[in-house]
C-alpha positions, 0 to 999 in steps of 0.5 A, spaced: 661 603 380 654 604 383 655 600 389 662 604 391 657 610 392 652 606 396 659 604 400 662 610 402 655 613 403 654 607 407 661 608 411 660 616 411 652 615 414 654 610 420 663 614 421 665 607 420 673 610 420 676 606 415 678 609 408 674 606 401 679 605 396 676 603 389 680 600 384 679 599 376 675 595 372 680 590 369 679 588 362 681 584 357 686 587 351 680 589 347 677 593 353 672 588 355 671 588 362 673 581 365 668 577 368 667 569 368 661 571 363 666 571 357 667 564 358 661 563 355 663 566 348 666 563 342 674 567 341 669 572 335 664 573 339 669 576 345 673 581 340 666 584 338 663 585 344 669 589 345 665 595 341 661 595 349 667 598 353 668 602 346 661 606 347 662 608 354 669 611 352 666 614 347 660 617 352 665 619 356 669 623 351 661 626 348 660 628 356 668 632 357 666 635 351 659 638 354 654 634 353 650 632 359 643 631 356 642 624 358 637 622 353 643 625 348 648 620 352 644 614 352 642 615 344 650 615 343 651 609 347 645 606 342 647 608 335 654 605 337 651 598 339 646 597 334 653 597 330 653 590 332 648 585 331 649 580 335 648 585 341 642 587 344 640 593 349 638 591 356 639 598 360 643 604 360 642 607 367 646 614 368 646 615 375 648 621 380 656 621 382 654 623 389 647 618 391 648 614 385 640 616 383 637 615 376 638 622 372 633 623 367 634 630 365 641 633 365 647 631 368 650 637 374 657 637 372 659 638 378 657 632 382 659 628 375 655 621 374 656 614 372 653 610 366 652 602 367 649 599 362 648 591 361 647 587 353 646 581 351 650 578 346 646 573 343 651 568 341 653 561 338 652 556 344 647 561 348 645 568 349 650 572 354 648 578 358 654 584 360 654 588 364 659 595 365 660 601 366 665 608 366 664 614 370 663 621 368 667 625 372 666 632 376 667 638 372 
């Protein structure tokens, strides 16, 4: 959701009149967001990596019950991925929900966040990287 922040600051900077509508993640049955990269994993592989959208919810929940260290919130993506063996860690990035920068201490509530995150699911045929993410809404 980054680049939406990057667009509608875009479109506010430069008065464009228009209206910046975002839609949802699609996503499979598991959770998993849709993406031309998950073909490329075998049937099992698709319903583990559906653990990655599992952890951002999960995030997302720690984060609405107070939690806004981010150094917490990264730990908490990572202790629920490394569950999964054949995923490994590229980047977790939490960034401002207002100018999409990268926060490293806490997250002010009232300008929310976003989390995005890529993982490499090293599989049967090849090593696949997803990516994903869930906003942290103002609160």
């Amino acid at each position: 959701m980054l680049q939406c922040v990057v667009v509608k600051k875009m479109v506010r900077d430069l008065n464009f009149p228009l209206d910046v509508v975002v839609c949802p993640t699609l996503r499979e049955a598991n959770g998993l967001a849709m993406s031309s990269r998950n073909s490329y994993l075998a049937p099992g592989e698709r319903l583990k990596a559906g653990i990655i959208y599992e952890a951002l919810q999960s995030t997302q929940r720690l984060y609405q019950s107070g939690e806004r260290d981010c150094e917490m919130l990264r730990r908490h993506i990572d202790d629920i991925l490394s569950r999964e063996p054949l995923l490994s860690m590229d980047y977790v990035s939490i960034a401002d929900g207002m100018d999409g920068g990268e926060i490293s201490g806490k997250i002010d509530g009232a300008r929310g966040a976003n989390i995005s995150l890529a993982v490499f699911l090293n599989g049967v045929h090849r090593r696949t990287r997803l990516i994903d993410n869930i906003d942290l809404p103002e609160a």
